[in-house]
C-alpha positions as CSV (number, residue, x, y, z in Angstrom):
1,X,67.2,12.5,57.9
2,X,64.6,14.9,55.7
3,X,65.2,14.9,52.2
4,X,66.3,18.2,50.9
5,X,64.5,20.8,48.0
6,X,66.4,22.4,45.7
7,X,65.5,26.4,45.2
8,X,66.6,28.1,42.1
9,X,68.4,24.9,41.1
10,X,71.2,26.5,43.5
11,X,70.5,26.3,47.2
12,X,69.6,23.0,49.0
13,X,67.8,23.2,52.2
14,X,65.7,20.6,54.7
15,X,62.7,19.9,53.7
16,X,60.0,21.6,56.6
17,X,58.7,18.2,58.9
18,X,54.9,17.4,58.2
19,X,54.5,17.8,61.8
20,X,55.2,21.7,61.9
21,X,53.2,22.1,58.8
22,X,50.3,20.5,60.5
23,X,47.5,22.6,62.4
24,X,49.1,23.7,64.9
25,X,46.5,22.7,67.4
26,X,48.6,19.6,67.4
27,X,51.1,20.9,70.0
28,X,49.1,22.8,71.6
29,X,49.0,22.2,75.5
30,X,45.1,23.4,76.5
31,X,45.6,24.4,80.3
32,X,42.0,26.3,80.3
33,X,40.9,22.5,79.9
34,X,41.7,21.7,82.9
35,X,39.4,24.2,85.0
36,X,36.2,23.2,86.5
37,X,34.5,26.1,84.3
38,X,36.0,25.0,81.0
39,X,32.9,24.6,79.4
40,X,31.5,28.0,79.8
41,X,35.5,29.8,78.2
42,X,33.8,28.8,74.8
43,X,35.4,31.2,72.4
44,X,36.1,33.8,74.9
45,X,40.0,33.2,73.9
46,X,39.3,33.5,70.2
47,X,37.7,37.0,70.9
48,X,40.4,38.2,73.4
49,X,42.9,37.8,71.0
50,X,40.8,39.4,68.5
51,X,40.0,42.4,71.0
52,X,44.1,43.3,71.7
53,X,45.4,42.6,67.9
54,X,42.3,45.1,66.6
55,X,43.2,47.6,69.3
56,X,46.9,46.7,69.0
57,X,46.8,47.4,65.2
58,X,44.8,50.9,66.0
59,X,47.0,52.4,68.8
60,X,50.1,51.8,66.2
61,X,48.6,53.5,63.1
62,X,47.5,56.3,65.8
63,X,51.2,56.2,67.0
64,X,50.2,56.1,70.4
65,X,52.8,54.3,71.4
66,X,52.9,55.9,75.6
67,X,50.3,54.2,76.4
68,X,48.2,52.0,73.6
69,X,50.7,49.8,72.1
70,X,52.1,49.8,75.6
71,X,48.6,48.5,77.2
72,X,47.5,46.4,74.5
73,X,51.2,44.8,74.0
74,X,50.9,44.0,78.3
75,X,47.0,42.7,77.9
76,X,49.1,40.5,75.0
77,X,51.8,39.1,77.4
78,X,49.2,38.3,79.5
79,X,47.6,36.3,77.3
80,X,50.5,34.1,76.6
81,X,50.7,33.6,80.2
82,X,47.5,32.1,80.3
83,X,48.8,29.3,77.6
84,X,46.1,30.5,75.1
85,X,47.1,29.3,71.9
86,X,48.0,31.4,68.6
87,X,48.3,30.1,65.2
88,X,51.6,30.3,63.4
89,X,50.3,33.3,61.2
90,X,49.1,35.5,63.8
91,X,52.2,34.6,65.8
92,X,54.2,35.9,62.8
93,X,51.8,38.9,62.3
94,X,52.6,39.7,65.5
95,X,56.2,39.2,65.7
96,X,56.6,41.6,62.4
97,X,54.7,44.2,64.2
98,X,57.0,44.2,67.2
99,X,60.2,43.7,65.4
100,X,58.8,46.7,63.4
101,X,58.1,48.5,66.7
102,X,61.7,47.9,67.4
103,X,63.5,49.2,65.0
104,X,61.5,52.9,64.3
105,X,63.8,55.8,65.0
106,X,63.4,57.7,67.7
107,X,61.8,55.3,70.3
108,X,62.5,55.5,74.2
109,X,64.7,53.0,75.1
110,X,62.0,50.8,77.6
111,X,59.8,50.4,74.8
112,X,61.8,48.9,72.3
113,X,62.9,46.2,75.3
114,X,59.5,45.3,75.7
115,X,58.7,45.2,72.5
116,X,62.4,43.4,71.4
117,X,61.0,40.4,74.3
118,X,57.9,40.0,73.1
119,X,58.8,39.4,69.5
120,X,61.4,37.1,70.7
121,X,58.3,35.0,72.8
122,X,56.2,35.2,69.5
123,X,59.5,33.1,67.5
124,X,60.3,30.7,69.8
């Protein structure tokens, strides 16, 4: 049993486990290890995911959301089906953009279910 904090004197809650607050490279499973070329991948991940949120964050402040957000959200789903890993705060950063995606007025209907599944893959 985790021993509980007290917030505002008021509210008890569990304590967050040292394990989740650890790097999170701690439960990460690295598939791309397993390839004969794993050696040469380097930081090619790293810059992928740098690629699609830099382009992801530009298609939304151009509201082009047709056919960038669309692209760069798919080029992101493919990325987490390659197993690549994210850190918790770009997961998050992510998962705030899409919720955000979801919820604007006036969006067609298909984009806020991809967008609505994506951010609930980024929380789990």
């Amino acid at each position: 049993m985790q021993k509980s904090e007290t917030i505002s004197g008021s509210r008890t809650i569990a304590s967050i486990p040292q394990s989740v607050i650890d790097d999170d490279s701690h439960h990460t499973m690295y598939y791309s290890q397993a390839l004969p070329y794993a050696h040469l991948l380097g930081g090619e991940a790293e810059q992928w995911l740098e690629t699609i949120c830099t382009n992801l964050a530009i298609a939304v402040r151009a509201q082009d959301y047709q056919s960038g957000v669309v692209a760069w959200t798919r080029r992101l789903c493919s990325y987490l089906d390659m197993k690549h890993a994210l850190s918790r705060d770009v997961r998050a950063n992510l998962a705030k953009i899409m919720f955000d995606l979801t919820i604007a007025p006036g969006m067609d209907t298909a984009l806020i279910e991809l967008w609505a599944n994506l951010c609930v893959r980024l929380i789990r």
